[in-house]
C-alpha positions as CSV (number, residue, x, y, z in Angstrom):
1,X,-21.9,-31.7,13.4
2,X,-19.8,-28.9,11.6
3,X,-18.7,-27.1,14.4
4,X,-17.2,-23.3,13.8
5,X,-15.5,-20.2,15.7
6,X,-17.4,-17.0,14.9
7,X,-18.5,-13.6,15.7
8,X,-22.4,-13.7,17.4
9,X,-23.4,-9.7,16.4
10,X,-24.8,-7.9,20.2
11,X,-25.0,-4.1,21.0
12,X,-27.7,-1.5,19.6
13,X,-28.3,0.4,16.3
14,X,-24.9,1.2,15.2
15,X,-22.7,0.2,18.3
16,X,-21.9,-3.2,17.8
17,X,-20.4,-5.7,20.2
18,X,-19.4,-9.1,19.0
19,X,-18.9,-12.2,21.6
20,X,-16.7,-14.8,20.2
21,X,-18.5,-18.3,20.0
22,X,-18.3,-21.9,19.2
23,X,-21.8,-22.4,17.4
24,X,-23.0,-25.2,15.0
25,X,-22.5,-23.4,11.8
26,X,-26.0,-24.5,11.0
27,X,-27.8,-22.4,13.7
28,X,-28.6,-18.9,13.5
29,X,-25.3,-16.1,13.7
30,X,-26.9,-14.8,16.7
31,X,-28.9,-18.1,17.9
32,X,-27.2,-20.4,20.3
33,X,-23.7,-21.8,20.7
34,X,-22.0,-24.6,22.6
35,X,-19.5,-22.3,24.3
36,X,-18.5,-18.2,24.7
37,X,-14.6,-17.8,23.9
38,X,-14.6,-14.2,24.4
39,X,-15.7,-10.6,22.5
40,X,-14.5,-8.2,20.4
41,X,-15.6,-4.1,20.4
42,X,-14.4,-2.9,17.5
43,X,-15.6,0.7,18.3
44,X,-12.1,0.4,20.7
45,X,-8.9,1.7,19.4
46,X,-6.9,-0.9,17.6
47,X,-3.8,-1.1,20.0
48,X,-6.6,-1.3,23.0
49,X,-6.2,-4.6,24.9
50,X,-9.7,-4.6,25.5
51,X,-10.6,-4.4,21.6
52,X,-10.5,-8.6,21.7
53,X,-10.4,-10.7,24.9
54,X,-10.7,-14.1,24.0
55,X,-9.8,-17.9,26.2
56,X,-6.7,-18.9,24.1
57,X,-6.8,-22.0,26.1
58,X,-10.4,-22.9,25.2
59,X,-9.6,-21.7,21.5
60,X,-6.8,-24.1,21.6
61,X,-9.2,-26.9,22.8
62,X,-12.3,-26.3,20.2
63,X,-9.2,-25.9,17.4
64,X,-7.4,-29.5,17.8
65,X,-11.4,-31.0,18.2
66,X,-11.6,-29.4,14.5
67,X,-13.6,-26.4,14.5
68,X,-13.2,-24.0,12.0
69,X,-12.4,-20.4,12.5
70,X,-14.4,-17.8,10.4
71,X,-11.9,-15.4,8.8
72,X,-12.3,-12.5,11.2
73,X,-11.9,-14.6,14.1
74,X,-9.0,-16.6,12.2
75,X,-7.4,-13.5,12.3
76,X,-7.6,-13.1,16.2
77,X,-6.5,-16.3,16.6
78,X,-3.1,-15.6,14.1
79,X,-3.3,-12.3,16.4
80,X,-2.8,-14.7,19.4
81,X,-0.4,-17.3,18.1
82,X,-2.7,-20.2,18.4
83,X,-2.8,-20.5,14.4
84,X,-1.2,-19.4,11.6
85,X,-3.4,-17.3,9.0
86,X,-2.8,-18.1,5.2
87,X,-2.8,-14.8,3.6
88,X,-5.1,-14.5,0.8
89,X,-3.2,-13.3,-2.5
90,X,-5.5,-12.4,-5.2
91,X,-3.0,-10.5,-7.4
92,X,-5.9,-9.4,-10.1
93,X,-7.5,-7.6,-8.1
94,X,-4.6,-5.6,-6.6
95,X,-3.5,-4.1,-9.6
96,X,-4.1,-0.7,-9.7
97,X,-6.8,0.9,-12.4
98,X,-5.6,1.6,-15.8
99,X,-6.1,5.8,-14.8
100,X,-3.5,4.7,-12.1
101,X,-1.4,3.3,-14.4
102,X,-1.5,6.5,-16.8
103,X,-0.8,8.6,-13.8
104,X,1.9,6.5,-12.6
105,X,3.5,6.8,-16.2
106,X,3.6,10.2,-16.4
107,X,5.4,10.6,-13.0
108,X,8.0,8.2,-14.3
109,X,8.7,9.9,-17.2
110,X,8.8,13.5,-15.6
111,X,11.0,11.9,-13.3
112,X,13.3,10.4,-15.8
113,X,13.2,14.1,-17.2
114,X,14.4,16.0,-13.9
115,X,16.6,13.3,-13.5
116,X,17.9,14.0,-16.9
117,X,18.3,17.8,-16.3
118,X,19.4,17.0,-13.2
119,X,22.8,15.1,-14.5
120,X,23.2,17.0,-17.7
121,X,24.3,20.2,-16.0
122,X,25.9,18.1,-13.6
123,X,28.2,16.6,-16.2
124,X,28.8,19.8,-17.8
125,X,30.2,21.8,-14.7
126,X,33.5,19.8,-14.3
127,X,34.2,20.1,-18.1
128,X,33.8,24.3,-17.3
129,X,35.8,24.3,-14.7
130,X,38.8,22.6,-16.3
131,X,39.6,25.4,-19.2
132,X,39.2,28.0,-16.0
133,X,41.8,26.7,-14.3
134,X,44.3,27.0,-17.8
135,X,43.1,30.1,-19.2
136,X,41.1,32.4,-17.1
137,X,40.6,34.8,-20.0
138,X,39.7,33.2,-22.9
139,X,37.3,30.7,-20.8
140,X,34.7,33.3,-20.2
141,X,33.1,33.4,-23.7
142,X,33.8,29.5,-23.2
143,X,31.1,29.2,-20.4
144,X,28.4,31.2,-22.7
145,X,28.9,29.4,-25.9
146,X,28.8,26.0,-23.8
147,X,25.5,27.5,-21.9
148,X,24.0,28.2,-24.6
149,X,23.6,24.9,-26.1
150,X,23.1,23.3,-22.8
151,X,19.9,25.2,-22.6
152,X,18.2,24.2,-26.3
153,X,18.4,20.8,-25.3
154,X,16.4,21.2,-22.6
155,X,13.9,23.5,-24.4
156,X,13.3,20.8,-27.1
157,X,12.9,18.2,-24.1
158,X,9.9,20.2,-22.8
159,X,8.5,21.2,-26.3
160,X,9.0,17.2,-27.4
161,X,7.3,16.1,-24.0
162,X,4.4,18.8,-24.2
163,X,2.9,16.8,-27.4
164,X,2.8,13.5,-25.8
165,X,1.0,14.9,-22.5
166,X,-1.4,16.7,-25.2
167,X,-2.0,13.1,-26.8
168,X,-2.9,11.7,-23.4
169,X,-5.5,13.9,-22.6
170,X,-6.9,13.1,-25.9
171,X,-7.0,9.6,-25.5
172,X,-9.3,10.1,-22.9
């Protein structure tokens, strides 16, 4: 006789109630079962102690005679410490959508942008302030001519990444 811990469905319409039994796992989900283990509400909040009550004693019995846990109830029993769970690793089917992939593309590379504005001024501020400190008179049109440039970088960065967005949306 395959014996199995599972869920055996009570409550009404839409407010279930689950008890937690040992059952032939060829009768009936809500037929009749050898022994009642315990219930779970999972209307309750999940931090509730009253969400799952459950006989870890008797669980521990019905475990070493062999019966099998159904995965809900598998994970009560992890919950519990009477078993450990084997987490399922389906790695296809956790990668995200290729949409999400686009979109997670385009923040990299308008983060690699900022990032790259970010540092270029950065880099250029210390190489200012040097001539400053030597000649406080002739660094003045020193700071504009070195703006200037500093800035048409960055303009042909936006006009170069405007294109590729452009493509993108055509792709779609």
């Amino acid at each position: 006789m395959a014996i199995s811990i599972r869920l055996a469905r009570g409550g009404a319409k839409k407010r279930p109630v689950y008890r937690i039994v040992v059952a032939d796992s060829r009768n009936p989900r809500d037929g009749k079962y050898l022994e009642r283990l315990g219930t779970y509400n999972p209307l309750l909040p999940k931090d509730s102690g009253e969400r799952v009550k459950l006989d870890a004693e008797r669980a521990a019995h019905w475990l070493s005679v062999g019966a099998q846990p159904s995965d809900r109830v598998a994970r009560f029993l992890d919950a519990a410490g009477l078993m450990k769970r084997a987490a399922k690793n389906n790695p296809k089917k956790a990668e995200p959508g290729e949409k999400a992939k686009e979109r997670a593309e385009e923040r990299a590379t308008k983060a690699a942008e900022a990032e790259a504005a970010a540092n270029a001024p950065a880099e250029e501020a210390p190489a200012e302030e040097a001539p400053a400190e030597e000649a406080p008179v002739e660094a003045a049109p020193a700071e504009v001519a070195a703006e200037a440039p500093a800035e048409a970088p960055a303009e042909a960065a936006a006009e170069d990444a405007a294109p590729v967005a452009d493509e993108a949306q055509k792709a779609e």
